[in-house]
GUDONU-795819 format. One record per atom (N, C-alpha, C): x, y, z. Coordinates in steps of 0.02 Angstrom, whole numbers, padded with zeros to 5 digits, always signed. Each point is the difference from the previous one (the first is absolute). Layout:
<sites>
XYZ ...
</sites>
This chain:
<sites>
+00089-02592+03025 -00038+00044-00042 -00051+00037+00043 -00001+00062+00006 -00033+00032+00038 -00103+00011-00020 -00024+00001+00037 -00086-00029+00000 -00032+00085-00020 -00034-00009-00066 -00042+00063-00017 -00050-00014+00024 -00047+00056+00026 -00061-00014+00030 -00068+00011-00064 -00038-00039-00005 -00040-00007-00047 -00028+00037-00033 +00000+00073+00043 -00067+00065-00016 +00082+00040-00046 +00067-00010+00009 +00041+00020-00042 +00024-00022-00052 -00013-00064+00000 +00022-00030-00057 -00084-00006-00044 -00037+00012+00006 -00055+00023-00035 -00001+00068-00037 +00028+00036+00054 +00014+00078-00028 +00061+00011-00059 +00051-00070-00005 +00060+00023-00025 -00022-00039-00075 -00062-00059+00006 -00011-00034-00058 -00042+00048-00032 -00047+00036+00016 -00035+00056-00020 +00042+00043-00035 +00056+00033+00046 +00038+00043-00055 +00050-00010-00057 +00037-00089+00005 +00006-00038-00048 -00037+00009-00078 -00060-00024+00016 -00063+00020-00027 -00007+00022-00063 +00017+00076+00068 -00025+00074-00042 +00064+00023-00022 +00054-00034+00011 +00066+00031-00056 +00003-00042-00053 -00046-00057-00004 +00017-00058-00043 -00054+00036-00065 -00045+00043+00048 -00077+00027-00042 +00033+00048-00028 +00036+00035+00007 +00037+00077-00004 +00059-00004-00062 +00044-00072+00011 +00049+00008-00026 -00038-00010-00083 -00032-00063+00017 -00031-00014-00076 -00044+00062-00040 -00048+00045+00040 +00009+00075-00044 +00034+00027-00007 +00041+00001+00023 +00080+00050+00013 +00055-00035-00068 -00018-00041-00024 +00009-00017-00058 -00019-00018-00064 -00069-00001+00007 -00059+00001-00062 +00016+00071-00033 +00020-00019-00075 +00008+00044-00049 -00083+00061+00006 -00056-00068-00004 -00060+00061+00017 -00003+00027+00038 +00009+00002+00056 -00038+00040+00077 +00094+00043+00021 +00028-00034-00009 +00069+00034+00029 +00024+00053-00008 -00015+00058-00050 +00005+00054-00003 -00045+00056+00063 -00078-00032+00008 -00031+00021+00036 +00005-00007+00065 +00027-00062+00021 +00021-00002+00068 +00057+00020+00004 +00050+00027-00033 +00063+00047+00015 -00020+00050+00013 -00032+00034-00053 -00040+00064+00022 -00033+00008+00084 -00039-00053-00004 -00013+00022+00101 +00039-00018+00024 +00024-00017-00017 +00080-00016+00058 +00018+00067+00003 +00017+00034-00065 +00036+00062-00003 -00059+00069+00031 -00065-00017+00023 -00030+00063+00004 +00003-00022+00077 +00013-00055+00035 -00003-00009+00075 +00078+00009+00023 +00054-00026-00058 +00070+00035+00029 +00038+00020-00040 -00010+00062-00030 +00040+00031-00053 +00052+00006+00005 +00036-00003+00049 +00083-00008+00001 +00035-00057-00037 -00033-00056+00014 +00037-00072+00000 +00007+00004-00099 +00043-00062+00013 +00043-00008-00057 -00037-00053-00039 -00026+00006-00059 -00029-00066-00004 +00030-00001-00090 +00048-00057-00005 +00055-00014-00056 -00061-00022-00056 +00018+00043-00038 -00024-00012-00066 -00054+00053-00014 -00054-00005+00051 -00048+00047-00025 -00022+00081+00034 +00085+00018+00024 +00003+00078-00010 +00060+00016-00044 +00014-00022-00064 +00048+00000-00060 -00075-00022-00048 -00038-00050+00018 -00034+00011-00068 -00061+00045+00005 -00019+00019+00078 -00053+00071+00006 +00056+00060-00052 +00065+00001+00015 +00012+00061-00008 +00031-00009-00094 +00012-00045-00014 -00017-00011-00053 -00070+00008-00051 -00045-00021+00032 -00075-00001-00025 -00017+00071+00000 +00036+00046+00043 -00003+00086+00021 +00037+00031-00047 +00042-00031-00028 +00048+00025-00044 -00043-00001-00072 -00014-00040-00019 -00063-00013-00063 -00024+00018-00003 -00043+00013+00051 -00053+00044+00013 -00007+00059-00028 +00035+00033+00047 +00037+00084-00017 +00032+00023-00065 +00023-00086-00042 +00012+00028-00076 -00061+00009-00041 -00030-00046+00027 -00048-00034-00058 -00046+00076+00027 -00027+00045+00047 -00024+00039-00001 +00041+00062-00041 +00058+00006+00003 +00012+00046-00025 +00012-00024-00079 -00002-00027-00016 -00004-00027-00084 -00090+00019-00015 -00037-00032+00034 -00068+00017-00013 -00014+00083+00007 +00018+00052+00049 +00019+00047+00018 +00026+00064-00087 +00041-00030-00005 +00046+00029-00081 -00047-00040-00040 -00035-00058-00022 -00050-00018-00045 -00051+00057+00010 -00020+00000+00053 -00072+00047-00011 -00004+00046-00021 +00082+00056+00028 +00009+00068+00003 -00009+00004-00085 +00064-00055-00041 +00000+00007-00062 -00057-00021-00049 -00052-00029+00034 -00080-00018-00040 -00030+00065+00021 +00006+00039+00056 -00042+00054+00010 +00033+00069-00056 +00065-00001+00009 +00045+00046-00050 -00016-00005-00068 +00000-00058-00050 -00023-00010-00064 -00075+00006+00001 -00037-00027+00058 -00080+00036-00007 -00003+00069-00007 +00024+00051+00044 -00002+00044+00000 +00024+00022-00053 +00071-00001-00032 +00010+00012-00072 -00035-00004-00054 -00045-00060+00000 -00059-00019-00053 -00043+00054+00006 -00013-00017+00064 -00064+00070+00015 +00017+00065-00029 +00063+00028+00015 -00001+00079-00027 +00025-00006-00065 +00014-00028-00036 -00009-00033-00077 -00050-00003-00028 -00045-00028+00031 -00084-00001-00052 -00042+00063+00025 +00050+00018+00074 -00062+00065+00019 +00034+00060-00061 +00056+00013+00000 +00042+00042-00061 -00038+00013-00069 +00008-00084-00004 -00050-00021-00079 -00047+00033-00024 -00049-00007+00066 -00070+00028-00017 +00007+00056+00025 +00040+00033+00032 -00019+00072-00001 +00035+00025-00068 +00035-00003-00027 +00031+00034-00050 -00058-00040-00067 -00028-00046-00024 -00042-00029-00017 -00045+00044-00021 -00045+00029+00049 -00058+00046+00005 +00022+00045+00012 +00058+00032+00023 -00001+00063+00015 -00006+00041+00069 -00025-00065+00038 -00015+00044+00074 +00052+00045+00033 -00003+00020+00061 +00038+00054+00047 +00004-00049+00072 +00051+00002+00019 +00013-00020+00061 -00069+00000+00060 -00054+00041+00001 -00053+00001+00025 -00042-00026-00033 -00012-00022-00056 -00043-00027-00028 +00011-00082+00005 +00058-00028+00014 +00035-00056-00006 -00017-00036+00081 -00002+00058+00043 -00022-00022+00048 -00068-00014+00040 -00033+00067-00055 -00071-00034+00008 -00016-00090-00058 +00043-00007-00030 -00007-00058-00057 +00017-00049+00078 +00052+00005+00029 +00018-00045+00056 -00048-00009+00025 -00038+00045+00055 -00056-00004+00031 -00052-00040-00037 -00021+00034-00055 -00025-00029-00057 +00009-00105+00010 +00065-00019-00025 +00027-00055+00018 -00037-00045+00067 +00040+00016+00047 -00030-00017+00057 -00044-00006+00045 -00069+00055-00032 -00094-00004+00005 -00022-00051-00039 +00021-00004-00055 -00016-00046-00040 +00017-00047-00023 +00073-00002+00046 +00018-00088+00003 +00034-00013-00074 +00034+00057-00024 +00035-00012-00079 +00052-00024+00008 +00035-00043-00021 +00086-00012+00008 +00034+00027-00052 -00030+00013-00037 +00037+00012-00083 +00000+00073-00022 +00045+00038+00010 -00002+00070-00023 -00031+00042-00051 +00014-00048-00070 -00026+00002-00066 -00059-00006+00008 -00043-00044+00019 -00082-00003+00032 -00014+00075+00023 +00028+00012+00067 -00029+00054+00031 +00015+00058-00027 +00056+00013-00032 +00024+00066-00047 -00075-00012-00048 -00004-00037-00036 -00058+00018-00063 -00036+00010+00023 -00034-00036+00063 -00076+00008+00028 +00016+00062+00033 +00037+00031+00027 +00006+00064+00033 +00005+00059-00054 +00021-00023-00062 +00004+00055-00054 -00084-00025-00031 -00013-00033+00000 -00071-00013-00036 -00062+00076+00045 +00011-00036+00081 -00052+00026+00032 +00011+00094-00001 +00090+00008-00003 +00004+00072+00022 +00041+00015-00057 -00053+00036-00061 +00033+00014-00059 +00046+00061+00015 +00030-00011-00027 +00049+00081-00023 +00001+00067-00032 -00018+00037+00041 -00015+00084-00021 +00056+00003-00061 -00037+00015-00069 +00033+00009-00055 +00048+00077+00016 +00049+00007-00003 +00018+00075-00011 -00003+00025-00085 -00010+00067+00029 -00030+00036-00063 +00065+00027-00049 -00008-00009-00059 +00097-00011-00030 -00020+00084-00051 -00026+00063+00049 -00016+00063-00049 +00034+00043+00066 +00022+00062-00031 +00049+00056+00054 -00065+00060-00016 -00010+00023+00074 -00032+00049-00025 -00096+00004-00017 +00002-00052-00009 -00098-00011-00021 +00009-00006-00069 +00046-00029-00020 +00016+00005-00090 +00008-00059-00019 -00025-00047-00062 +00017-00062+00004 +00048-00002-00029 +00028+00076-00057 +00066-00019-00026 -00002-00037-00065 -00075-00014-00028 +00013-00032-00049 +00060+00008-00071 +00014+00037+00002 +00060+00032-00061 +00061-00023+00016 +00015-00028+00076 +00062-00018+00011 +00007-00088-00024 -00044-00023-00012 -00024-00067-00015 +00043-00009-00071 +00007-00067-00013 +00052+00000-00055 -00071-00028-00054 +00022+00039-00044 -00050-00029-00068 -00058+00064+00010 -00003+00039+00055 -00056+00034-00016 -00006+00064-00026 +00066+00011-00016 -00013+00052-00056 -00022-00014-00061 +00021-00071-00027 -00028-00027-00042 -00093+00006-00021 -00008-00037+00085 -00071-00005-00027 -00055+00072+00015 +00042+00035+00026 -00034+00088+00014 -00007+00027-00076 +00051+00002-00032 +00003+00041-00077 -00048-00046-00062 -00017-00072-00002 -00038-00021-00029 -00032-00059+00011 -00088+00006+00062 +00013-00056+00031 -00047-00044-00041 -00016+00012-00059 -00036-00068-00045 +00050-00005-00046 +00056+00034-00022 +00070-00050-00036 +00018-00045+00039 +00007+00015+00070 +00040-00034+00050 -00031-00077+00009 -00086+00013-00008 -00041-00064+00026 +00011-00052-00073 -00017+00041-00050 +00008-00027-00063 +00052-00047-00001 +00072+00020+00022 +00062-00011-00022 +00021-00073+00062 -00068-00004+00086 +00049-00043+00028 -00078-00048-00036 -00061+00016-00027 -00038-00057-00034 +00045-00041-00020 +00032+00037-00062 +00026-00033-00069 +00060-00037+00036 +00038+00023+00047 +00056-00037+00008 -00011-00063+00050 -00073-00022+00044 -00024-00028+00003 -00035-00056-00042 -00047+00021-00053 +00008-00059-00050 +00050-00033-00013 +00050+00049-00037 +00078-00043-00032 +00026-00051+00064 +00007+00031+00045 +00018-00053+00069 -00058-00077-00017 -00053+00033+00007 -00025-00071+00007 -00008-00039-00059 +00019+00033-00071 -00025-00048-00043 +00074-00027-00013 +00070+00029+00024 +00065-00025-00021 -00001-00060+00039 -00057-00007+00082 +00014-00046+00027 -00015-00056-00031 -00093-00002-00002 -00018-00055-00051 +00024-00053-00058 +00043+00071-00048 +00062-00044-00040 +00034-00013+00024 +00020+00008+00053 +00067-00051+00043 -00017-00089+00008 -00069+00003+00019 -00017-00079-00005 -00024-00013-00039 
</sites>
């Protein structure tokens, strides 16, 4: 049997050792993923069975599960946005506004921190009333075109007389009702 010299067989129990230290992480369910990994960032070539099928597996998931979250968002941002030009619609046709007016209501919105359209439409119609237009051609109010007012032009104390009286009868037919 041939004679090891002491300072080598010290060196070979040492590296014993450290494969005995190595193998047992090298198979711990906890740490063994992580020491594959530096294995793999000090020799990316090498072959290491099992955990470049379940990296590229785990890569595979990955990449779905983003693109599933990906089409979730697009379609939560799509029905938001739908909602949104739905209640923005609402209230503009609501009140009446103009495409410029709707956008100062936006602005409006977002100075003042409104989320709710219906809020800021009223408070925006409250603060900035609406120039009545004038319903006469000409500087004429037209009264004669009015329905009933020929009526009350040709006799206007028959006319008052006649909605008195038909006023009483209204209210006293009501009274006998209960």
């Amino acid at each position: 049997m041939p004679h090891i010299p002491d300072e080598e067989y010290a060196w070979l129990q040492t590296k014993a050792k450290t494969a005995d230290f190595a193998e047992q992480l090298y198979n711990d369910p906890r740490v063994s993923d992580t020491l594959k990994s530096a294995i793999k960032v000090v020799h990316p070539q090498l072959d290491i069975p099992g955990y470049d099928s379940k990296k590229y597996v785990d890569q595979r998931f990955d990449e779905q599960k983003r693109e599933r979250d990906e089409e979730a968002r697009k379609a939560r941002e799509a029905e938001q946005d739908r909602d949104w030009r739905e209640k923005r619609k609402a209230a503009q046709e609501r009140h009446g506004f103009t495409d410029e007016t709707m956008q100062e209501v936006d602005d409006l919105m977002i100075k003042r921190n409104v989320a709710d359209y219906d809020v800021a439409a009223s408070y925006y119609a409250s603060k900035n009333p609406r120039v009545s237009s004038p319903d006469y051609e000409d500087n004429r109010w037209n009264h004669e075109k009015r329905e009933g007012f020929a009526e009350v032009a040709k006799d206007p104390e028959a006319w008052g007389r006649r909605e008195i009286l038909k006023t009483l009868y209204d209210h006293q037919n009501k009274q006998h009702a209960f």
